[in-house]
N, C-alpha and C positions, 0 to 999 in steps of 0.2 A: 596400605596393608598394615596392620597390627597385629603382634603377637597374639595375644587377646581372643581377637578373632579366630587363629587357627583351631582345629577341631579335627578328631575323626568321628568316623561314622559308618553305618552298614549304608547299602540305599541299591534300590530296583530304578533303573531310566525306564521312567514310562514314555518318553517321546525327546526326539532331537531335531533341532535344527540347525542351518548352515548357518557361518558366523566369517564373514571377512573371506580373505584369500584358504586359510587353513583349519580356522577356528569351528568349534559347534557352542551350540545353547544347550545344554541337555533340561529336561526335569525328572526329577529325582523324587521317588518316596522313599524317605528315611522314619526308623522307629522312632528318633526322639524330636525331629524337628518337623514332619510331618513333610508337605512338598515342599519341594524347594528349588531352584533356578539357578544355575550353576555356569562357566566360562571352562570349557575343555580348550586352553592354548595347541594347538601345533597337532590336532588329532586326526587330521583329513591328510596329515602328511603321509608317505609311505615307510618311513622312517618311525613313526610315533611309538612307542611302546607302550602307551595307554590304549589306544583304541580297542584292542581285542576287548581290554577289561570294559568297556563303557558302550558296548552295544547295546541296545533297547531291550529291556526283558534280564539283560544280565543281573546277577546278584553280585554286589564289589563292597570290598572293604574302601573306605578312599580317605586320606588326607586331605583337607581343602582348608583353604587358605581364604580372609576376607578381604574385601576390597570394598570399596565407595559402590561400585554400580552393580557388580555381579563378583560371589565367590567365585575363587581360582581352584580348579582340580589340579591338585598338585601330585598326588600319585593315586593309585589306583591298582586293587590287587581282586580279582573275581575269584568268587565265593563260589559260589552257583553259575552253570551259564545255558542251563535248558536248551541244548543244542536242534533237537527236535520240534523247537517254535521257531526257528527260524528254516527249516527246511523241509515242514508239512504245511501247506497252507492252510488246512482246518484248523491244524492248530492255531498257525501263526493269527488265522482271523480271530477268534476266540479270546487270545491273548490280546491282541487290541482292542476288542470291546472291553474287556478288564481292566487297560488298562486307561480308556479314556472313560469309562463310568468312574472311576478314582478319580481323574483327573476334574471331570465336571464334578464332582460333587464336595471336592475339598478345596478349599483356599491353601493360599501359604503359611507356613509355619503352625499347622495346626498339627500338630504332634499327635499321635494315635498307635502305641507300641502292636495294639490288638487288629488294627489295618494293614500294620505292613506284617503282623506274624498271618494274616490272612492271605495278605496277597504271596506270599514267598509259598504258603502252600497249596494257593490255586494254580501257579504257576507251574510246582512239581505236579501236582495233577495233570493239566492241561496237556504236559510233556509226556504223560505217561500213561494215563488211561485211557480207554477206549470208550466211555460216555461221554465223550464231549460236552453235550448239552449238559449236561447233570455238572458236571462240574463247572460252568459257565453262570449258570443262571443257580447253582448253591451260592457262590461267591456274591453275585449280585442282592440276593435275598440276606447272608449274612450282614453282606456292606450297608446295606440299607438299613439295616439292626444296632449297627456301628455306629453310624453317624447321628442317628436319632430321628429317621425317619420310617421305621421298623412301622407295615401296617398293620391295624389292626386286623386282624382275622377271628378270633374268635367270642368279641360284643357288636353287636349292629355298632357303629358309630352314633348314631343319634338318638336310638332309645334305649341304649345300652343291653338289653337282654341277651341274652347265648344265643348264640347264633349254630343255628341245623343248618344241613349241607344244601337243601334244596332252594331252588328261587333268589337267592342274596346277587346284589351290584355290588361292584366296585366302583366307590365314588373316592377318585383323587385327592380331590378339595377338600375332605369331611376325612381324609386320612386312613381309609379300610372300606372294610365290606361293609352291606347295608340291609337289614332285613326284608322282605318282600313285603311286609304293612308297613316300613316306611319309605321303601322304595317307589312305590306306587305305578306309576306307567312311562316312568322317564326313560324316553326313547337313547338319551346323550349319555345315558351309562351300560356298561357291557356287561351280560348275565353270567355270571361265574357258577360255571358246570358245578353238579356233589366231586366230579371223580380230579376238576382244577381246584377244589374247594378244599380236599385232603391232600394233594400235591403241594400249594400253597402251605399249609399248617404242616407239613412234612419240612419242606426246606425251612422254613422257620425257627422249628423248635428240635428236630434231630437232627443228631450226627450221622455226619458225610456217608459215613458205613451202612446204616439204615437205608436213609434215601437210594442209595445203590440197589436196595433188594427191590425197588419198586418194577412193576412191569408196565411200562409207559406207551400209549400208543403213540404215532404221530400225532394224532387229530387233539389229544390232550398236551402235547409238548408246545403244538403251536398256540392254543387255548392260553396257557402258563404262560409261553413268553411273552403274547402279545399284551397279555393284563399286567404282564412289569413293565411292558416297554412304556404302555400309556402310562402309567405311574412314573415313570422316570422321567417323561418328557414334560410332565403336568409339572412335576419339583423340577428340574433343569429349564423349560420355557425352552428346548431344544431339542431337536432329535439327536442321535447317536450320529454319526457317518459309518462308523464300524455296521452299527447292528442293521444297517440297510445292505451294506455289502453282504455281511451275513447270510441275510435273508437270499441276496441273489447268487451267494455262492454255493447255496441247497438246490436250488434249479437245478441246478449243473449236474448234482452231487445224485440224483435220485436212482438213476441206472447203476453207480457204482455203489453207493449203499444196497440199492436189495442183491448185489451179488458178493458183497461185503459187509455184513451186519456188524462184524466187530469193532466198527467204526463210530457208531452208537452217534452220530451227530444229526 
């Protein structure tokens, strides 16, 4: 350990693991250092007075300290701690998908002040709104804007022209949508609706607030997420875990929704 090394910082745990008899591994998004991977000593104790501050989802001020193999959290003071993601499970799933799409799609120490100012307020959303989706899959269309994999939606990708709502694929590989003369009859790309087609260019280019006024069917929501999902799994070479539970914890969800709308998920 070296002076040197010490540092503070803000940071959201997107994920923990066990570590020894009492220890955890957390990973952390911080604004200036981007993820990071971290040694919480003596936190599984019952004694610990860190723990509270260092649950998954929390927002914490933290002291850390460097070391050879992993920094040391040395103290820990919660900023934030969106209590309603850990005691609604819509939410809480939602916030897992947010927070392993970050996870897969950023390496270590890639710093990004406008990811964690995003994530910090997807999170108060998620804790507090009642469109779930909408604030699930806004984050996921901003983050992908973030990182520099923002699609194209509004020139064919390969013959560049302005793209009208009707007939276009989404092709992953080629990076956006695709006009129907040069899409031609490829059965392996998925036809993106006019009404998925202004959804899509909605989360895109406006704000949160906007998007909100949309009046969204089911049959358009699952349209949307399933043409991120393929896009993210094309760039990750992975699927989600989260956004499969997701998907199966709507099953469930479909009698309480329509006697419950204000649940918007």
């Amino acid at each position: 350990m070296t002076q040197e090394r010490q540092y503070r910082t803000e940071a959201v745990v997107l994920k923990r693991s066990d570590f020894g008899e009492a220890d955890r591994i957390l990973t952390l998004y911080t604004p200036e250092r981007g993820k990071v991977r971290v040694l919480a000593k003596g936190i599984r104790r019952i004694t610990s007075r860190k723990a509270g501050h260092l649950e998954v989802f929390v927002r914490s001020r933290l002291l850390v300290h460097g070391d050879r193999d992993l920094d040391i959290v040395a103290q820990a003071e919660s900023v934030e701690t969106y209590r309603s993601l850990r005691e609604d499970l819509r939410r809480a799933a939602c916030a897992y998908f947010a927070a392993e799409l970050l996870d897969g799609f950023t390496g270590e120490e890639e710093g990004q002040a406008a990811v964690y100012d995003l994530l910090v307020e997807t999170l108060r959303r998620l804790s507090a709104v009642r469109d779930l989706w909408l604030a699930t899959h806004y984050f996921e269309m901003r983050l992908l804007g973030l990182l520099g994999y923002r699609p194209e939606l509004f020139f064919c990708v390969r013959c560049r022209a302005p793209l009208k709502p009707e007939g276009n694929v989404l092709d992953p590989a080629a990076g956006g949508l695709v006009c129907p003369r040069c899409a031609g009859d490829d059965p392996n790309l998925p036809t993106v609706s006019p009404q998925a087609f202004e959804v899509l260019r909605f989360l895109q280019t406006r704000p949160y607030e906007v998007c909100a006024t949309l009046s969204l069917t089911n049959r358009i929501r699952r349209e949307v997420e399933n043409l991120l999902e393929g896009y993210d799994v094309y760039l990750m070479e992975r699927r989600l875990k989260s956004a499969a539970f997701l998907r199966d914890l709507r099953r469930h969800w479909q009698t309480l929704d329509a006697q419950t709308p204000e649940s918007g998920t």
